[in-house]
LOKOLLUM-190025 format. One record per residue: z, y negated, x of N, C-alpha, C in turn; residue number from 1; residue in three letters. Coordinates in Angstrom, 3 decimals, always signed. Layout:
REM residues N
SITE         nZ         nY         nX        caZ        caY        caX         cZ         cY         cX    nr   rest
SITE          Z          Y          X          Z          Y          X          Z          Y          X   NUM    ALA
...
This chain:
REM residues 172
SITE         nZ         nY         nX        caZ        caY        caX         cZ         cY         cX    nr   rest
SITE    -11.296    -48.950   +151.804    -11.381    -47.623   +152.399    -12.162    -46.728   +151.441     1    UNK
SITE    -13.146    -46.047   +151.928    -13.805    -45.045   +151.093    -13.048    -44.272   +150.441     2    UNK
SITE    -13.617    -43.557   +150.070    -13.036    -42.274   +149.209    -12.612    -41.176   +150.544     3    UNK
SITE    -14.192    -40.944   +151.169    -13.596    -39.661   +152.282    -12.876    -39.925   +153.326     4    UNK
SITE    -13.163    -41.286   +153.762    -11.792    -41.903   +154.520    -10.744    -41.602   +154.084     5    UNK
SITE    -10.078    -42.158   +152.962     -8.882    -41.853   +152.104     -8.303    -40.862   +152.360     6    UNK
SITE     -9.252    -39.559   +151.788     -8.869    -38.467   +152.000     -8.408    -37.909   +153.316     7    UNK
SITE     -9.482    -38.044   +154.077     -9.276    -37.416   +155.564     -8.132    -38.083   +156.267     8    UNK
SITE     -7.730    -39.312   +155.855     -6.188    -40.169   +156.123     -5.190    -39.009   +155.743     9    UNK
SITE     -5.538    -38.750   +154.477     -4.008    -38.188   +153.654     -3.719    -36.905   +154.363    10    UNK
SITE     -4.781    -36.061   +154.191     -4.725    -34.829   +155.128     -4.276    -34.895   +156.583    11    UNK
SITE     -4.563    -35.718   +157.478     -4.217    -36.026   +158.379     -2.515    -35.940   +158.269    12    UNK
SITE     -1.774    -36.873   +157.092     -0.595    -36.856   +156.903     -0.079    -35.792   +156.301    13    UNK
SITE     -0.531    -34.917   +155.715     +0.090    -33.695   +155.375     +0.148    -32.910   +156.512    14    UNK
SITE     +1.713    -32.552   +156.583     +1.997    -31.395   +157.774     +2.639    -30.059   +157.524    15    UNK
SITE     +2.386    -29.935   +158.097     +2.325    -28.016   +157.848     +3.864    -27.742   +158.448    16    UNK
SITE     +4.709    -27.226   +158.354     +5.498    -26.886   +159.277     +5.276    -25.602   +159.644    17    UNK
SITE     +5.103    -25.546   +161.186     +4.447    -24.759   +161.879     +5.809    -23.855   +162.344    18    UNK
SITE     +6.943    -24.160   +162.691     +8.240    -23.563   +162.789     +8.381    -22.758   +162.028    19    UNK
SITE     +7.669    -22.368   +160.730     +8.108    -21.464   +159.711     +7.569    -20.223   +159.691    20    UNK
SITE     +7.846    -19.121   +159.656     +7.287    -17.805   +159.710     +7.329    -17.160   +157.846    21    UNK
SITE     +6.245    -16.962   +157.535     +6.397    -16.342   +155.985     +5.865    -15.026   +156.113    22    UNK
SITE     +6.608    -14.377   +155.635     +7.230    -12.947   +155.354     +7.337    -12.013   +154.025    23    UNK
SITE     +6.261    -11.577   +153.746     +5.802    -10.703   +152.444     +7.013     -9.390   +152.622    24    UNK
SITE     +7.921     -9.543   +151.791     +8.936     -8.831   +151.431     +8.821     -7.952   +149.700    25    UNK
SITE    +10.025     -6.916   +149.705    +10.243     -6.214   +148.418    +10.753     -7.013   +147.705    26    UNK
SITE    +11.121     -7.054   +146.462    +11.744     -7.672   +145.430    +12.798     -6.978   +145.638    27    UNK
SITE    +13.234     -6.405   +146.117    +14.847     -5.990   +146.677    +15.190     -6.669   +147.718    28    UNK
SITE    +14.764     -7.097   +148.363    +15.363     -8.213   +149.799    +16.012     -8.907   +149.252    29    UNK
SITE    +17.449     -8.822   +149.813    +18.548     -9.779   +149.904    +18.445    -11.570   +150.255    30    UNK
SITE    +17.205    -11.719   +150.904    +16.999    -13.194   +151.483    +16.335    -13.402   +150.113    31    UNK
SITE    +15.452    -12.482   +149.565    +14.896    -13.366   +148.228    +15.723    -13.441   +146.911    32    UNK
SITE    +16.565    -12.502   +146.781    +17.676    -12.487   +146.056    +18.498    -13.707   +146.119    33    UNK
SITE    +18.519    -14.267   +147.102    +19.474    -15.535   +147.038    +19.410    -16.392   +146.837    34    UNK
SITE    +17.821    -16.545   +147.139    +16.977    -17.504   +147.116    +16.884    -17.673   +145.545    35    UNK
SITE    +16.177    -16.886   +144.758    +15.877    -16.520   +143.877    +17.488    -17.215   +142.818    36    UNK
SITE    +18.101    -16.896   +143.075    +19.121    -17.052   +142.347    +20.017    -18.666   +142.624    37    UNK
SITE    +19.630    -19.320   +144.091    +19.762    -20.848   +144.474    +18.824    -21.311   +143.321    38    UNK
SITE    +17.556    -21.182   +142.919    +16.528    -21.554   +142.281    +17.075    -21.746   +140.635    39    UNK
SITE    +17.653    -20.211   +140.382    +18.267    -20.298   +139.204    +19.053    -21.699   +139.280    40    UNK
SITE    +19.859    -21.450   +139.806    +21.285    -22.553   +139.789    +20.645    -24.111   +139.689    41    UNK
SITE    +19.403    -24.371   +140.387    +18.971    -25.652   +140.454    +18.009    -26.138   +138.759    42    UNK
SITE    +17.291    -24.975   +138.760    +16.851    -25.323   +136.976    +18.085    -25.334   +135.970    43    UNK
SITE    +18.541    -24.567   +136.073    +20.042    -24.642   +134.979    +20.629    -26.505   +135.425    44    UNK
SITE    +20.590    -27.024   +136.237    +21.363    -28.180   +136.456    +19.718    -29.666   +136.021    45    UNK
SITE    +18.568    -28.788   +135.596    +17.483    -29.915   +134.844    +17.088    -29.089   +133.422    46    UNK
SITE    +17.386    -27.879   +132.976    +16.904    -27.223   +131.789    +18.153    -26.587   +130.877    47    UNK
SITE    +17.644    -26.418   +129.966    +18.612    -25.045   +128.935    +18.458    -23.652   +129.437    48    UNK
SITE    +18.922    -22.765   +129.419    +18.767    -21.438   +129.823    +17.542    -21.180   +129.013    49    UNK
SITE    +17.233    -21.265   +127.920    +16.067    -20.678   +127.384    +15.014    -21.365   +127.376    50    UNK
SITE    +14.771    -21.989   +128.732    +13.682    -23.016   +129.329    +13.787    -22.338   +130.200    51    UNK
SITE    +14.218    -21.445   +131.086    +13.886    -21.021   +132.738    +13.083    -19.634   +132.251    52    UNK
SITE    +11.818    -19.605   +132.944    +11.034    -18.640   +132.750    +11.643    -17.501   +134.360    53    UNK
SITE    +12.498    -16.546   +134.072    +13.167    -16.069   +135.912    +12.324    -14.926   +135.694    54    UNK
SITE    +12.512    -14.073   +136.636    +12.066    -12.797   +137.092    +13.108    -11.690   +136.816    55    UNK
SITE    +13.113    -10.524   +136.015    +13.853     -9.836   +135.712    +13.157     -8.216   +137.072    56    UNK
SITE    +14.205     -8.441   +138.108    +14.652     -7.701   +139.515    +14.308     -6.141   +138.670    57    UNK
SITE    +15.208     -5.628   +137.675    +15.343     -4.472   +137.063    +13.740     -4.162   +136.474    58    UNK
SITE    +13.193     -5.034   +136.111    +11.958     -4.456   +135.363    +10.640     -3.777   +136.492    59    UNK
SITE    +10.295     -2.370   +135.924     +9.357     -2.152   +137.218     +8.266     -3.359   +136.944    60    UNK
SITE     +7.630     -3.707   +136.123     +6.394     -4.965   +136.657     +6.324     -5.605   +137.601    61    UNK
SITE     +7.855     -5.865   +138.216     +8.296     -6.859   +139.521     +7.246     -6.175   +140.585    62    UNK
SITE     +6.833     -4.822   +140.930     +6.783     -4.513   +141.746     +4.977     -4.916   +141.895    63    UNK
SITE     +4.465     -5.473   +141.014     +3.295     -5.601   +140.883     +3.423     -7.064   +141.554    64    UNK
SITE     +4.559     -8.010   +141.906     +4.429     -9.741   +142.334     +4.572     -9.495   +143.976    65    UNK
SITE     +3.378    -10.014   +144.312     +3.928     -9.914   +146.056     +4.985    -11.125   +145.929    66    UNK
SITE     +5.918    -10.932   +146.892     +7.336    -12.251   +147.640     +6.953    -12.899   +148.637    67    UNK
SITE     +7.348    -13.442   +148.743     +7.297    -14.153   +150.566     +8.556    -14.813   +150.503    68    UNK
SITE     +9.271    -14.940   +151.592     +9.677    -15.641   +151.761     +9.921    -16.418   +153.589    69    UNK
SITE    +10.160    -17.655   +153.453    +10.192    -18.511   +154.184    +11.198    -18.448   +155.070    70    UNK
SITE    +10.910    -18.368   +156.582    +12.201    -18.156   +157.626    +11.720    -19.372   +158.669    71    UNK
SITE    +12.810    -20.056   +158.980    +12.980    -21.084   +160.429    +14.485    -20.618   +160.845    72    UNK
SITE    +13.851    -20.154   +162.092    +15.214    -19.744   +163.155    +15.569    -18.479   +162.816    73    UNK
SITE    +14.959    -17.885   +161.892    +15.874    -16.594   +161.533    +16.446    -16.574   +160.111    74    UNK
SITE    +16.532    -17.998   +159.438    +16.732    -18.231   +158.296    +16.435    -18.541   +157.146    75    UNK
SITE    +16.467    -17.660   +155.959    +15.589    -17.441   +154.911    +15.719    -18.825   +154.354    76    UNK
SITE    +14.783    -19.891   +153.872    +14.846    -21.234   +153.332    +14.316    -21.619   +152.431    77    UNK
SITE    +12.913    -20.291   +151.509    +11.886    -20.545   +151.033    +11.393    -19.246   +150.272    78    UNK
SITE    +11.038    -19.438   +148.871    +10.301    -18.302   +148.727     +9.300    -18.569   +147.593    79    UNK
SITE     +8.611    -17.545   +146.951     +7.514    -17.355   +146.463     +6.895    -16.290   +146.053    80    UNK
SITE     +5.711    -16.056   +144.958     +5.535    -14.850   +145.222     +3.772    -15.165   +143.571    81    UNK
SITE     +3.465    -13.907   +144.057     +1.905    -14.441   +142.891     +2.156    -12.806   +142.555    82    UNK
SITE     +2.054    -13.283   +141.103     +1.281    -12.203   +139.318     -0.139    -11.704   +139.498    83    UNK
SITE     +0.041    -11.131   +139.428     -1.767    -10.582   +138.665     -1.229    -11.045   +137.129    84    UNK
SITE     -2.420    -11.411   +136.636     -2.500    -12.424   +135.275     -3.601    -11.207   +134.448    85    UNK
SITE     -3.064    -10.414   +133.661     -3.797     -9.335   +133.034     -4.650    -10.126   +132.304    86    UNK
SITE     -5.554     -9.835   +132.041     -6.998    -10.525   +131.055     -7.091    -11.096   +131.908    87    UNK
SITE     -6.787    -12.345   +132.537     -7.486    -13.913   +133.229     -8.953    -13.372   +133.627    88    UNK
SITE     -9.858    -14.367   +133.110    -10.679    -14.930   +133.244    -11.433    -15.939   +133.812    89    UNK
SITE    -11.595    -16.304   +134.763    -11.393    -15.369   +136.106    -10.259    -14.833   +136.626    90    UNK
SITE    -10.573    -14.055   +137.610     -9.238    -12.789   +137.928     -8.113    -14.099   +138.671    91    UNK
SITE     -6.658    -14.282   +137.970     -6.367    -15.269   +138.068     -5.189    -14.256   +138.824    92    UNK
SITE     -4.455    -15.591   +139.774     -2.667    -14.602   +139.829     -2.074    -15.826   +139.634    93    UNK
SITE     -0.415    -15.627   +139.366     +0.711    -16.833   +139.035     +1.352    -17.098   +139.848    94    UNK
SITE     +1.590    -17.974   +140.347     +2.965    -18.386   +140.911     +3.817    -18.119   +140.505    95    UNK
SITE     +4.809    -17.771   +141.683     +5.636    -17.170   +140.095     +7.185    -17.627   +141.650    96    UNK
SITE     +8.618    -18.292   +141.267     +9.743    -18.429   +141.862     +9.779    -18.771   +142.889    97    UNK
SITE     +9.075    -20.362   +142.860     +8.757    -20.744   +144.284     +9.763    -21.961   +144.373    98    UNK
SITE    +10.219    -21.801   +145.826    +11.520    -22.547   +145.779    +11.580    -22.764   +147.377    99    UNK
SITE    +11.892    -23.970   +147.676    +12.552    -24.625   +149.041    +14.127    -25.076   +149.110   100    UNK
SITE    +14.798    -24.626   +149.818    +16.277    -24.856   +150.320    +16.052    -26.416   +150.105   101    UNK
SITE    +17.324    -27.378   +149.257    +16.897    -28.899   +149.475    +17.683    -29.015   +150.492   102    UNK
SITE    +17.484    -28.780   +151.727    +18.430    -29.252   +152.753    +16.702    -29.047   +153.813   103    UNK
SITE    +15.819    -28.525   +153.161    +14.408    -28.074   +154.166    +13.794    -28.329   +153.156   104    UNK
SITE    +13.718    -29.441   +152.415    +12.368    -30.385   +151.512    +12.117    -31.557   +152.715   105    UNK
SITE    +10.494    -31.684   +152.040     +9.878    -33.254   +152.670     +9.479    -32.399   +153.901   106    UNK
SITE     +9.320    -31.410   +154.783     +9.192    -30.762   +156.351     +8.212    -29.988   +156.092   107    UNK
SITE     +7.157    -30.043   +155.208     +5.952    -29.221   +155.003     +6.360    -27.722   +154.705   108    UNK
SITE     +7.176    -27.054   +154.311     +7.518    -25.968   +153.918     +6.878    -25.782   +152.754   109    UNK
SITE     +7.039    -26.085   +151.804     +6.434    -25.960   +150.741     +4.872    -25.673   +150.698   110    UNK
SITE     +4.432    -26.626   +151.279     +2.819    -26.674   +151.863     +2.702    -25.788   +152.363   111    UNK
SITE     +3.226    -24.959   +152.995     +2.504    -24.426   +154.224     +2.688    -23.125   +153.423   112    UNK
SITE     +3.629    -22.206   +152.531     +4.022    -21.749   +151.605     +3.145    -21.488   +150.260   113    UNK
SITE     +3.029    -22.430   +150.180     +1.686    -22.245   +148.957     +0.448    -22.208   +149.485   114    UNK
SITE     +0.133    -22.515   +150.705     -1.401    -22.095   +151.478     -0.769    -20.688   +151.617   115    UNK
SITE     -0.078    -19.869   +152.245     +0.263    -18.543   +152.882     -0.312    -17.787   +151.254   116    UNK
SITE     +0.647    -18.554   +150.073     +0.213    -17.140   +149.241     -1.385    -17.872   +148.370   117    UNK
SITE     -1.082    -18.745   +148.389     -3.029    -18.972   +147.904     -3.898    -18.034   +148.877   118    UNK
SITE     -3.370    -18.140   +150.536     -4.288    -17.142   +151.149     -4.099    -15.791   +150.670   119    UNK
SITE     -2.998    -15.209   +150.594     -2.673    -13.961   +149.814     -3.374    -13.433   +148.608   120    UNK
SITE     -3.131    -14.339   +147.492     -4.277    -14.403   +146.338     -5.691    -14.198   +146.689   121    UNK
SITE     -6.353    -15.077   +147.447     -7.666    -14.918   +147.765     -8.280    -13.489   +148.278   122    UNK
SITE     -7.212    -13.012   +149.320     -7.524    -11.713   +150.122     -7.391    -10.649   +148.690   123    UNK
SITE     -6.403    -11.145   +148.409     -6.448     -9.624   +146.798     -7.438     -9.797   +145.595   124    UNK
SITE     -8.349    -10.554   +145.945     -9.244    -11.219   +144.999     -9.232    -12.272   +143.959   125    UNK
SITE     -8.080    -12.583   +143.819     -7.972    -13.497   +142.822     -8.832    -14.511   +143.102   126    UNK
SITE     -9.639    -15.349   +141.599    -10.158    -16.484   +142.021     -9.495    -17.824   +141.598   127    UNK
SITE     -8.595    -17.293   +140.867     -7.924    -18.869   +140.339     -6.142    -18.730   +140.654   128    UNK
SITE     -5.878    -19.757   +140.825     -3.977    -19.640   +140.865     -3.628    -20.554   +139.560   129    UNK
SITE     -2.625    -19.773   +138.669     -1.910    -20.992   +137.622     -0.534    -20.599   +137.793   130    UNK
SITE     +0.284    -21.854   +137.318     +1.495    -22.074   +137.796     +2.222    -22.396   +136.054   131    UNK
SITE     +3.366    -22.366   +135.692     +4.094    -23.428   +134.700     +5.048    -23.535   +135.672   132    UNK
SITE     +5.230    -24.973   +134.992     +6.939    -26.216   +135.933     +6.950    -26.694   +134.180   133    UNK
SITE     +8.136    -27.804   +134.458     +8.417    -28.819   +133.640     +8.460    -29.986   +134.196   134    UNK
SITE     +8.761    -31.004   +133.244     +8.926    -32.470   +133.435     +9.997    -32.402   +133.984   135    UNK
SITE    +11.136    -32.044   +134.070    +12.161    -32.027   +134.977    +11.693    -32.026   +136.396   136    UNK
SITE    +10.962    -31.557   +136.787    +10.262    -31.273   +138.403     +9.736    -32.392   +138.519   137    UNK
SITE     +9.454    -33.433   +138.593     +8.496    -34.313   +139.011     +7.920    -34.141   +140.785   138    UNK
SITE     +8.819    -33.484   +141.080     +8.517    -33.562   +142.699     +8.011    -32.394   +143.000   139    UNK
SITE     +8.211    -31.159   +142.048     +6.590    -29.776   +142.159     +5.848    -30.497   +141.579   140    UNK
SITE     +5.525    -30.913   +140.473     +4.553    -31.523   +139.808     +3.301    -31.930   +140.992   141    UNK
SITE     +4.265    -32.818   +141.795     +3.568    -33.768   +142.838     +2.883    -33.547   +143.478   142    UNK
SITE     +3.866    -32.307   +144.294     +3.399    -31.564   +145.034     +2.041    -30.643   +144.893   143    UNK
SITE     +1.948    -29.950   +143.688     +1.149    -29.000   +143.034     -0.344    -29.729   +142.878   144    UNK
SITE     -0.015    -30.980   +142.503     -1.116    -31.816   +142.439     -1.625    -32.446   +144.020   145    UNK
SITE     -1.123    -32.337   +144.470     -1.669    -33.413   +145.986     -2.278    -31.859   +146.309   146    UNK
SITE     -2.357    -30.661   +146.053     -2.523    -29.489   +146.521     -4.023    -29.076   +145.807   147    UNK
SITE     -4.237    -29.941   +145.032     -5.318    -29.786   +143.964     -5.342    -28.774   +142.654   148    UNK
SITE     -3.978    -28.295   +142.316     -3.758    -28.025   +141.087     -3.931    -29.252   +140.311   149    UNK
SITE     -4.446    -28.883   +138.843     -5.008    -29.414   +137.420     -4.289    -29.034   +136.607   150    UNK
SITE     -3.849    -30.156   +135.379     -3.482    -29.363   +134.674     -4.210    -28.862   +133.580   151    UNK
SITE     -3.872    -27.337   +132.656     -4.430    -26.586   +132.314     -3.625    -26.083   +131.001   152    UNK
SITE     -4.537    -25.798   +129.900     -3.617    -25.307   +128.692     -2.769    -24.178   +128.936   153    UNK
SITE     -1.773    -24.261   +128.263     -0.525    -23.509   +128.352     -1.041    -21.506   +128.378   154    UNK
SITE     -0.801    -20.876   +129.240     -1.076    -19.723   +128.775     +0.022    -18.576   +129.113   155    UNK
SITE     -0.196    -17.327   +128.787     +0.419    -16.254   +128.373     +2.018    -16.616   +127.955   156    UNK
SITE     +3.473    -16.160   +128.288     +4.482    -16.241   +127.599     +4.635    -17.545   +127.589   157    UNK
SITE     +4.081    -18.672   +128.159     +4.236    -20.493   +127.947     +2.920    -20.840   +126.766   158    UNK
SITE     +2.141    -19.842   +126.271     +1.538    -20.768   +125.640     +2.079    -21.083   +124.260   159    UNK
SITE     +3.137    -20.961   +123.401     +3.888    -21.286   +122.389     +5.074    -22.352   +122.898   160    UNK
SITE     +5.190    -22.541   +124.310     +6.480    -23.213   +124.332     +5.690    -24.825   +124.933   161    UNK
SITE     +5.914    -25.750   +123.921     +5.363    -27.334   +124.184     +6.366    -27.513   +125.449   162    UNK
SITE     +7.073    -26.961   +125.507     +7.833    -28.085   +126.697     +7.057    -27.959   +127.977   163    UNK
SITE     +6.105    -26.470   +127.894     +5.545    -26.053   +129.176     +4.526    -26.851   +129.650   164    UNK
SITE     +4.263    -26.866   +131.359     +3.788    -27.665   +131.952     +2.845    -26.426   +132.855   165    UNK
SITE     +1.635    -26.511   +132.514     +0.736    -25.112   +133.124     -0.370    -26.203   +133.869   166    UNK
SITE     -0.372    -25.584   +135.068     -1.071    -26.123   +136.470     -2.104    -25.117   +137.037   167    UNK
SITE     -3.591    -25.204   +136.921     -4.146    -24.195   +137.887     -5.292    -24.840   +139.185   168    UNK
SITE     -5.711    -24.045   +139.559     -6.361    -24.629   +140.894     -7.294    -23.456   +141.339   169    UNK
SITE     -8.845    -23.342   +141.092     -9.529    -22.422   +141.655     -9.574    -22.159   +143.341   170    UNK
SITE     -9.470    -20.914   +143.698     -9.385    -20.149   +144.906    -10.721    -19.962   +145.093   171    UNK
SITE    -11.602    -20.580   +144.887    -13.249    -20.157   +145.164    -13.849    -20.815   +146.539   172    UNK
């Protein structure tokens, strides 16, 4: 099988879940709050506390991360949200608390989730998206990569910490 065969196979198999409605919310929404804090609970059960890079709700900067989060049926399952990356070179934004309900993994949520705010990024100009995960994730890792994130030297509050795992992917 060729190469663009290959490809155009795999894509073919990536599915979108189309059931999902994503929803650019405040950092005060209660659906991302929960979310946000399911997320906590799941790194604490693969990291040390002073391995989870979270989002501090109280700090005004928050108000600078767009949210999204993810609804099927009415129910919040998913969220997300992108940084402006001060300096980046090119005008970069972060991923920043992206998380799927594991009871709604493997159903294209995720996918369809990280296209919504890559499209988001793009419309606000950004040209690049970078991410940090860890080795604990193997299954963002995966994901991030079948998506055409690279990985990329460690930068801003991850670039002193070796354990960090920094992923980017141009929006061009």
């Amino acid at each position: 099988m060729t190469n663009s065969v290959k490809e155009t196979a795999e894509r073919k198999m990536e599915v979108i879940n189309t059931e999902v409605e994503y929803v650019i919310v405040d950092s005060g929404n209660p659906d991302l709050r929960r979310l946000v804090a399911r997320l906590d609970e799941e790194l604490m059960e693969r990291y040390p506390k002073e391995r989870i890079y979270g989002v501090d709700f109280d700090h005004p900067d928050v108000r600078r991360i767009t949210f999204v989060i993810a609804c099927r049926q009415g129910e919040a399952i998913g969220c997300g949200g992108i940084r402006p990356l001060e300096g980046a070179e090119p005008s970069a934004a972060e991923l920043k608390r992206f998380f799927v309900d594991r009871s709604c993994r493997k159903l294209g949520i995720a996918a369809g989730m990280l296209k919504y705010l890559e499209d988001r990024a793009r419309e606000a100009g950004f040209r690049e998206m970078r991410l940090e995960t860890g080795s604990e994730q193997p299954e963002a890792i995966a994901l991030y990569m079948k998506h055409g994130y690279r990985p990329i030297n460690r930068f801003g509050i991850y670039a002193d910490d070796p354990a960090s795992l920094c992923y980017g992917k141009s929006l061009a």
